[in-house]
N, CA, C and O of each residue as an XYZ file, in Angstrom:
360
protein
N      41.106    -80.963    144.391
C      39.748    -81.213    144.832
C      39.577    -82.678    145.240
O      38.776    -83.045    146.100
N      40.400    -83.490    144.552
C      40.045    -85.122    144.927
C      41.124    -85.561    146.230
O      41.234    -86.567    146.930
N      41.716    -84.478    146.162
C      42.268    -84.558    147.464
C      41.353    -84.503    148.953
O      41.216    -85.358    149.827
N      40.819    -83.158    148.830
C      39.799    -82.716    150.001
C      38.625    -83.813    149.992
O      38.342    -84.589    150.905
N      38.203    -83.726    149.125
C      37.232    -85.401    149.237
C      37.671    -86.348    150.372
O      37.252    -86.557    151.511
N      38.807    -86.903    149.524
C      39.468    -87.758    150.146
C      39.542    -87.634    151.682
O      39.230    -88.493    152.507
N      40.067    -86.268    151.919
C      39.972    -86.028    153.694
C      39.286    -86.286    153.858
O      39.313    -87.369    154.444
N      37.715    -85.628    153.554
C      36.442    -85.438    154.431
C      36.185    -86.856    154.098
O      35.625    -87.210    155.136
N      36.210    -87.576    153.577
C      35.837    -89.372    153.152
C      36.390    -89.941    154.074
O      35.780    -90.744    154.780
N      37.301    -89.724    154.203
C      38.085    -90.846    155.365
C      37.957    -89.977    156.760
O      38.409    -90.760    157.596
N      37.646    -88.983    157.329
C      37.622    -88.425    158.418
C      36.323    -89.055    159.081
O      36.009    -89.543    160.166
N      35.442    -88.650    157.240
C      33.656    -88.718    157.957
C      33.503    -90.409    157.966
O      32.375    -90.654    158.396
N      33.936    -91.160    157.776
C      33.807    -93.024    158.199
C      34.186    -93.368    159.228
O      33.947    -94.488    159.681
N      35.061    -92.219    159.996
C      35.859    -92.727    161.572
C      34.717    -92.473    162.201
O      33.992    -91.479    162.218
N      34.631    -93.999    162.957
C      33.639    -93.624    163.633
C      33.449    -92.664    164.901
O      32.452    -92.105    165.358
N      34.271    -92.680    165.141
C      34.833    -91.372    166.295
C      33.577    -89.898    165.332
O      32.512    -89.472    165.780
N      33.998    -89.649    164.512
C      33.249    -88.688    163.972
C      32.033    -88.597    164.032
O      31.304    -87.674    164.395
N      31.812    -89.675    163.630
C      30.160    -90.562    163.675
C      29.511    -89.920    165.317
O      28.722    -89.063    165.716
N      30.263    -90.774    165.775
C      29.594    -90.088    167.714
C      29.366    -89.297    168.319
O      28.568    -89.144    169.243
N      30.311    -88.479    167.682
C      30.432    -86.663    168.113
C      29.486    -86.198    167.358
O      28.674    -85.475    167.936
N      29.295    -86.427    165.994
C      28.132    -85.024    165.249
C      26.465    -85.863    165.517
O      25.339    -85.403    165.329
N      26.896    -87.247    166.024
C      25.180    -87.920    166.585
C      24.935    -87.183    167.984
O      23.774    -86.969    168.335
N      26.346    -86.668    169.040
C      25.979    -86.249    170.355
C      25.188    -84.652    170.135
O      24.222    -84.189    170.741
N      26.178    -83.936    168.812
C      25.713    -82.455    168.558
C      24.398    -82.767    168.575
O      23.551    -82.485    169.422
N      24.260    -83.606    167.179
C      22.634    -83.086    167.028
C      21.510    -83.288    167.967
O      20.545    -82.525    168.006
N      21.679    -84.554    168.888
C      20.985    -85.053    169.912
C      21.224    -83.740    171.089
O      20.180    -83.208    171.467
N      22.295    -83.301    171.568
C      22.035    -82.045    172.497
C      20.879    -81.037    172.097
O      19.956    -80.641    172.808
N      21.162    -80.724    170.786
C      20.495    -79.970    170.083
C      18.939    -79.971    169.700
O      18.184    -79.094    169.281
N      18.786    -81.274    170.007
C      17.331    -81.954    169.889
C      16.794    -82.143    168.293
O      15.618    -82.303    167.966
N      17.646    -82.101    167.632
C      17.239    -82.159    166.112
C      17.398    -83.455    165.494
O      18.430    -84.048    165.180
N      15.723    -83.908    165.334
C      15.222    -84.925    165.095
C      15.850    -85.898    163.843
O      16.563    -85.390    162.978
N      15.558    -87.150    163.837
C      16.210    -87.971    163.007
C      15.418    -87.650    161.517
O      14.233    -87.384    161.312
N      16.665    -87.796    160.484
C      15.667    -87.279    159.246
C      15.226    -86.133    159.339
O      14.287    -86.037    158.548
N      15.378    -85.268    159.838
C      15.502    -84.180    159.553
C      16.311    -83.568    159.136
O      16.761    -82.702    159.886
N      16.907    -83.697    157.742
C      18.322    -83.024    157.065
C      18.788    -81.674    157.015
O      19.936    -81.265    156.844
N      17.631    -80.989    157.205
C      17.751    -79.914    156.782
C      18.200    -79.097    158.150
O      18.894    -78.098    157.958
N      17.933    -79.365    159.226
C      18.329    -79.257    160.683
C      19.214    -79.510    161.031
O      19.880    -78.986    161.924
N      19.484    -80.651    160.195
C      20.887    -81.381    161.366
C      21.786    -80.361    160.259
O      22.492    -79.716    161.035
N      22.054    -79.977    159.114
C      22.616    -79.441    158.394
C      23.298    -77.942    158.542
O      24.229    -77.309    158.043
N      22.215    -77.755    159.580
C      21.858    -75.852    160.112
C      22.816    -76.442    161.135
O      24.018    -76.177    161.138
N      21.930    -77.660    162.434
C      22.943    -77.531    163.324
C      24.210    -77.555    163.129
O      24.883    -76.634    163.593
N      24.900    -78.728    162.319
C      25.985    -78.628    162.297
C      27.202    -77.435    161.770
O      28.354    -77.307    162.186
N      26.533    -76.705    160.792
C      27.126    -75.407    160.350
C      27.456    -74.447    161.652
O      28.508    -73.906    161.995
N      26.235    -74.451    162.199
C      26.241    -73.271    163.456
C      27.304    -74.168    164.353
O      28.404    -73.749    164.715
N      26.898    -75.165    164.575
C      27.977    -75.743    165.824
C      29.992    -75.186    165.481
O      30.916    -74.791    166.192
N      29.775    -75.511    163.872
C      31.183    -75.414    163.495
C      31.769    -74.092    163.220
O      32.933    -73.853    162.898
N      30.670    -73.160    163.415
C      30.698    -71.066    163.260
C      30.981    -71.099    164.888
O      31.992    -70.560    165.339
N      29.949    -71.818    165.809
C      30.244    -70.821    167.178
C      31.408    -71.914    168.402
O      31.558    -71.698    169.604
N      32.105    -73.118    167.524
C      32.649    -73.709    168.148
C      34.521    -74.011    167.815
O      35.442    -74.336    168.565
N      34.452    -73.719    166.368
C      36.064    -73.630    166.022
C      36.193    -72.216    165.829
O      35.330    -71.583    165.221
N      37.238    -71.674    166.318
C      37.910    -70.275    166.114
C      38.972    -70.278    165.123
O      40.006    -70.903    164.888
N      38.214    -69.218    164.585
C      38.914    -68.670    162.960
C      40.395    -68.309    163.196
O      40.743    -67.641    164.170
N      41.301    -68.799    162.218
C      42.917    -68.006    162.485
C      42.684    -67.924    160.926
O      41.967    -68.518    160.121
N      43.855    -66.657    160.858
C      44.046    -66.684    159.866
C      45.557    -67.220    159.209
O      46.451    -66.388    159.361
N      45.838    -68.095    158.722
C      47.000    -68.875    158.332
C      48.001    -67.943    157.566
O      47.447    -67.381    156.621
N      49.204    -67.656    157.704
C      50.498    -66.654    156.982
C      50.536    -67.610    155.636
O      50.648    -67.072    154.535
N      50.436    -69.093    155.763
C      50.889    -70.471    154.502
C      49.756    -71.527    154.883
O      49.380    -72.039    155.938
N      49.455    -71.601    153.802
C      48.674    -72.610    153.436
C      48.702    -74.208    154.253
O      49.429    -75.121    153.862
N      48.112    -74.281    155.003
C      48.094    -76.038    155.647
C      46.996    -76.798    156.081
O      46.237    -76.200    156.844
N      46.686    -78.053    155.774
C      45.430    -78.366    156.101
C      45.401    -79.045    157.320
O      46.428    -79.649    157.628
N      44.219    -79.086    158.262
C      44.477    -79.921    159.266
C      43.828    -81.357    158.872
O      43.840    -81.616    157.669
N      43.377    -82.126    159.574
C      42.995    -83.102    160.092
C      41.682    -82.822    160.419
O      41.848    -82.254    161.499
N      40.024    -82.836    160.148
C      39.040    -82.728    160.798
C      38.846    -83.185    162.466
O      38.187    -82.646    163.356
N      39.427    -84.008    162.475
C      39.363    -84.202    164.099
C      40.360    -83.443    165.075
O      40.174    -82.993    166.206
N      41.425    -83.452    164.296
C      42.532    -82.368    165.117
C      42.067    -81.345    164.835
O      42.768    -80.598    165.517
N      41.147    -80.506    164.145
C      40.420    -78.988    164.274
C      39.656    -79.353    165.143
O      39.622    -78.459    165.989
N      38.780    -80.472    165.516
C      38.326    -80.549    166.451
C      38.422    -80.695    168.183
O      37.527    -80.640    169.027
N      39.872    -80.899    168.314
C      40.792    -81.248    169.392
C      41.339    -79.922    169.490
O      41.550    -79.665    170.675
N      41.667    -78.934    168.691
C      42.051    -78.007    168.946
C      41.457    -76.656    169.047
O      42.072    -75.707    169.532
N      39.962    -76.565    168.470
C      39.293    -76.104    167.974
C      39.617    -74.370    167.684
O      39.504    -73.297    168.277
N      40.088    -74.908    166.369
C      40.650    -73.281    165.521
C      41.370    -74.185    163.977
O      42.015    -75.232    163.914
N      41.084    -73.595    163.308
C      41.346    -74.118    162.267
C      40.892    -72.358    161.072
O      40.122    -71.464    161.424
N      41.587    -72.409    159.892
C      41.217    -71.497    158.955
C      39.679    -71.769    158.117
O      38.804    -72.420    158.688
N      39.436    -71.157    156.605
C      38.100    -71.530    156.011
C      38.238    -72.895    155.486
O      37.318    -73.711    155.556
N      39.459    -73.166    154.924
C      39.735    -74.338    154.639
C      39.199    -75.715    155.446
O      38.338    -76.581    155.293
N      40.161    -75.393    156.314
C      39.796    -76.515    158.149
C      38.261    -76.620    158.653
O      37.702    -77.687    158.905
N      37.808    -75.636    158.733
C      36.544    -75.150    158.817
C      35.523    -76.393    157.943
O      34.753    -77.241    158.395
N      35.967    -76.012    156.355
C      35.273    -76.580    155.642
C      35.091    -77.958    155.385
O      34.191    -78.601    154.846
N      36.402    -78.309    156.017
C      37.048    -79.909    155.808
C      36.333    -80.214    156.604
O      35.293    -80.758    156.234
N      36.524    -80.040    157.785
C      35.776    -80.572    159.127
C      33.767    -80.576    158.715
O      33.085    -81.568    158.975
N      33.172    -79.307    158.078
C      31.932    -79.708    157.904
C      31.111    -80.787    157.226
O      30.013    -81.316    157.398
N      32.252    -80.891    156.272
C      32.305    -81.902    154.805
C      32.391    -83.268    155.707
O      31.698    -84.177    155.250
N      32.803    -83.445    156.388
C      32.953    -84.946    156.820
C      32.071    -85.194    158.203
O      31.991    -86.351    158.615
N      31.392    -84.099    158.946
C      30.171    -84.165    159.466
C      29.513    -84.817    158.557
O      29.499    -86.041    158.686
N      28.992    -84.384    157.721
C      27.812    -84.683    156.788
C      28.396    -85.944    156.569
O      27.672    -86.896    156.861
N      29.633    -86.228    156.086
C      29.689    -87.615    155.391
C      29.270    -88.658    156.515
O      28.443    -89.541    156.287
N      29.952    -88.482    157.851
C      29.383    -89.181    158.851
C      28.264    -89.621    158.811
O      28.102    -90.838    158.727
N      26.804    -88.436    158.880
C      25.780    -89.442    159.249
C      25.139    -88.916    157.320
O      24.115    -88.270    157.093
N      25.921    -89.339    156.478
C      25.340    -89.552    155.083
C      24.542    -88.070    154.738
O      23.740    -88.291    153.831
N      24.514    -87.036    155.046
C      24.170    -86.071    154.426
C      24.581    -85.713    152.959
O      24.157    -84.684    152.432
């Protein structure tokens, strides 16, 4: 578990990350301080924008390389949401 932290901690401080989940929510029109929105958006963005595989062995990606590639398992999935939020402090 202090592992996955660790990913989403250091994924969600790149600021690269930072830019991309400020462009989502701004396409999206979901207002600043609004947590509870940007929270929805970003879930939905990461349901109708990475495609599910299902993995034969266990491997984690990289939140930004699920994002470059966009497909990742529940794991990848989850990593990648976890460090949205850390980005803009959710």
């Amino acid at each position: 578990m202090r592992f996955l932290r660790q990913v989403a901690t250091t994924s969600g401080l790149d600021p690269r990350m930072a830019t991309f989940v400020v462009d989502i929510l701004r396409k999206a029109n979901v207002k600043p301080r609004d947590y509870k929105k940007q929270a929805s958006c970003l879930l939905k963005w990461v349901q109708n924008n990475i495609y599910y595989i299902n993995e034969p062995r266990e491997r984690l990606q990289d939140p930004l390389y699920t994002i470059r590639v966009g497909y990742g398992d529940c794991d990848d999935m989850v990593l990648l949401l976890a460090s949205m939020f850390v980005s803009i402090h959710l």
